[in-house]
N, C-alpha and C positions, 0 to 999 in steps of 0.2 A: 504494500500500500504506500503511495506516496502521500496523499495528505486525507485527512478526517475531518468532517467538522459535522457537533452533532447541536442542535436544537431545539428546545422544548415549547411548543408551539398550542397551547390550547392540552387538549387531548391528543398532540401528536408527537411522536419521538420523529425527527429528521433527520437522517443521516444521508450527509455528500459528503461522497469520498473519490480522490480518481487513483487507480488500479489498473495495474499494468495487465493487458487478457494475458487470458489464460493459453500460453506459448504454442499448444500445439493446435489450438483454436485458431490461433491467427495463421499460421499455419495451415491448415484446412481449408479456410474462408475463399479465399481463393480458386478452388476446386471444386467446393461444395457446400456452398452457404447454405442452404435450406436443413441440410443434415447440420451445422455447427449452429445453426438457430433451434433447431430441435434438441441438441444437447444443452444450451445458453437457459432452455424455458426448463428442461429436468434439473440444472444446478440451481437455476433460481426458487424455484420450489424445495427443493431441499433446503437449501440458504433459510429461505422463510419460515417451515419447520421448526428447525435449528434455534434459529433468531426468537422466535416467540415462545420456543418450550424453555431454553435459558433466560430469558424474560421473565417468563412467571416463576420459574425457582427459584432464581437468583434475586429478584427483584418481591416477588409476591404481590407483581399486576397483573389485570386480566384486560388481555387484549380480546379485542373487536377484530382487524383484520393485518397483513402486514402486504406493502405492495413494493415491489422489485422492479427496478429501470439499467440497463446500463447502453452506453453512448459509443459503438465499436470506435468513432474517429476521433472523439477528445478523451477519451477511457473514464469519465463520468459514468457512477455510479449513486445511484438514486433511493433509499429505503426511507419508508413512511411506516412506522411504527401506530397505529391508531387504537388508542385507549377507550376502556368504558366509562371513564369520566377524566377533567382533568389531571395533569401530570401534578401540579403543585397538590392536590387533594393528598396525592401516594404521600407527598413528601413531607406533609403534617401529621400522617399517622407512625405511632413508636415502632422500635423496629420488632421483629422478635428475634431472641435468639438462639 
């Protein structure tokens, strides 16, 4: 990853980041873009997964949905975290531990 920057926006967690692809994606792309877009939507999927089961353990929020973008020609990368209520709510309740 080269740069992060995360956001708390209402009931949204926002994460831009840009991300060098995935080497042998870019690689492919070339060849057969419709197959390295069909593997970009199974990582992405997993990614979101991922992202929202360590979310609620880690965190002990209950997310609503999580949505995935990336940009093949600036390596931007896009996540919207969406909460069932505000972010600052989580951050007023004690923790447990």
């Amino acid at each position: 990853m080269k740069q992060q920057r995360v956001d708390f926006v209402g009931n949204k967690i926002v994460i831009l980041s840009v991300n060098s692809r995935v080497p042998v994606l870019k690689l492919l792309d070339p060849i057969n873009r419709v197959t390295t877009r069909d593997v970009d939507q199974m990582l992405f999927e997993i990614f979101k997964t991922e992202i929202k089961k360590a979310f609620q353990e880690e965190f002990h929020i209950h997310i609503v949905a999580v949505l995935k973008d990336y940009d093949l020609e600036t390596e931007y990368s896009g996540t919207i975290v969406i909460l069932d209520r505000d972010v600052q709510s989580y951050l007023n309740e004690p923790l447990e531990l």
